[in-house]
C-alpha angles and dihedrals in degrees: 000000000000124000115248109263115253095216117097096201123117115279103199121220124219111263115210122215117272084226094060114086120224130195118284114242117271114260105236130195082289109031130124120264122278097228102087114061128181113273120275120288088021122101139212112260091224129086139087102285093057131085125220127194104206103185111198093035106148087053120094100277093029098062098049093045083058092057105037084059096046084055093060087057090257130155105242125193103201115208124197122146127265123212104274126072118272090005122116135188128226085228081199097061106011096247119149135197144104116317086249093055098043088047108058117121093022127122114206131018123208102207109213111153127100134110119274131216111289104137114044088195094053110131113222101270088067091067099030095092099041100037106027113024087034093060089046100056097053100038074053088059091043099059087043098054090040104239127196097219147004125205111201119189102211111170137246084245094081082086116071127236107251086070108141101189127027117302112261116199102228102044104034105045102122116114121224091184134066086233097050089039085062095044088051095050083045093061088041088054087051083050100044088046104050098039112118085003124101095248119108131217155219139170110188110198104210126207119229105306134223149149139087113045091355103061118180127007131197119342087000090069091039097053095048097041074052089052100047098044102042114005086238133106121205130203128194111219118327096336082226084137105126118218131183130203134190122194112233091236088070099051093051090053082042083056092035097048093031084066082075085065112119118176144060111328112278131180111239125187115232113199146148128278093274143331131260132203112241091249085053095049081042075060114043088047094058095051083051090058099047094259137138125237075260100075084064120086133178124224125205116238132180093242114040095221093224093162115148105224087176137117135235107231095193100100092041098056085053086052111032142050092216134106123177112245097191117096122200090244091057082042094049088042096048091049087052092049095049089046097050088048084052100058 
């Protein structure tokens, strides 16, 4: 293996012509179906003569979308942060620089980083750098560099919680959370950045993620670590709360295949393959767990949370030749089984 290069100066990838067409990427156990291909004089941005900057990559999508891109025999440019402030790291050959110098010659950027959700008291300047100028430095690179195509990961948390029907992108889009406040100035900066360019654009807005090595979020969890302790399920009110859940495995294929993507920036929603009520997921966990309907009690409460955390799938199947494979029942079942091989 070659040692990483000590210089911090640009090193410039070959650029194929956009005329030049390169190989789709392989469909794998999870991948979106093959029927549907990019337009005509357009060209997949995967293969081994193109070059693709992935930001975030050492966090839980990144690094599968690294892979999943290596494995397609594509040049990726994997960008996490080193110590000091503005400089990044390729994670793949130890360079470091600005992200516009360690971007130069590529054609699509994934843009991963952010920070998540971990302080739901945060005020909005805590998210303002990592969400918001972040996302402004290196849709800045991008343009520069003249990209083909940026992949932003918004967040299903743009829309607000009193939501009664699926979220649709052009109508909901109104956060009620600092968190969701920054993700939605982050789309409006990709926006902002590729408008009039040539660059084209995309901000998928991804439902609660798991899978993997992060097996069950939210009531899920809570309804196995129920299951395995007691044998019991509880359910506060009706349970008529509606949740959606996509496997990380999805929303790797929905990056992988949204760098086909060629037009104007657009917001997509990126869930799961439906949505369940909570007194539906209560269910399916404990038939997961060998119990009977039984298992599962309701409990009353003074405010029915009747809230809709779903999202509407019309505009993404217009834009994208993706669809999710993995059910909340297969979901549900995975998390069960990794938490069974933990104990």
């Amino acid at each position: 293996m070659c040692s990483p290069p000590t210089s911090t100066s640009r090193r410039r990838r070959h650029r194929t012509p956009s005329s030049s067409i390169c190989r789709c990427p392989a469909v794998s156990a999870h991948a979106a179906p093959t029927t549907s291909s990019p337009a005509s004089g357009t060209r997949s941005t995967a293969g081994s003569d193109v070059a693709v900057a992935v930001t975030g990559a050492s966090g839980y999508i990144g690094r599968r979308v690294v892979a999943r891109l290596q494995g397609e025999g594509t040049s990726v440019v994997a960008l996490s942060r080193a110590g000091e402030t503005g400089r990044f790291r390729d994670l793949l050959d130890g360079r470091e620089g600005t992200l516009a110098e360690l971007m130069v010659g590529t054609q699509a950027l994934v843009h991963l980083a952010g920070r998540l959700v971990d302080d739901v008291a945060a005020p909005v300047e805590a998210y303002l750098e990592p969400n918001v100028v972040l996302t402004d430095r290196a849709l800045a690179a991008a343009v520069e560099d003249h990209v083909e195509v940026v992949v932003h990961a918004s967040s299903r948390l743009v829309y607000p919680s009193d939501l009664t029907t699926p979220a649709v992108e052009d109508r909901d889009a109104r956060p009620d959370t600092a968190y969701g406040l920054s993700k939605l100035w982050a789309e409006d900066v990709v926006r902002f950045r590729t408008a009039g360019t040539g660059t084209s654009a995309l901000s998928l807005r991804v439902a609660q993620v798991t899978g993997g090595d992060h097996p069950g979020l939210g009531v899920i969890n809570t309804f196995i670590r129920q299951a395995r302790e007691t044998g019991r399920l509880t359910v506060r009110g009706s349970g008529a709360a509606v949740r959606e859940v996509v496997h990380v495995d999805d929303v790797v294929e929905a990056v992988i295949s949204a760098l086909q993507h060629r037009g104007p920036w657009t917001p997509v929603n990126v869930g799961g393959v439906g949505p369940m009520t909570v007194a539906e997921i209560a269910g399916q966990v404990a038939e997961s767990a060998g119990l009977g309907p039984e298992a599962v009690r309701h409990v009353p409460v003074d405010h029915d949370d009747l809230s809709v955390y779903a999202l509407d799938p019309t505009h993404r199947r217009e834009v994208l030749p993706w669809e999710p494979k993995w059910s909340m029942p297969d979901i549900i079942t995975e998390a069960m089984q990794q938490k069974e091989e933990s104990r």
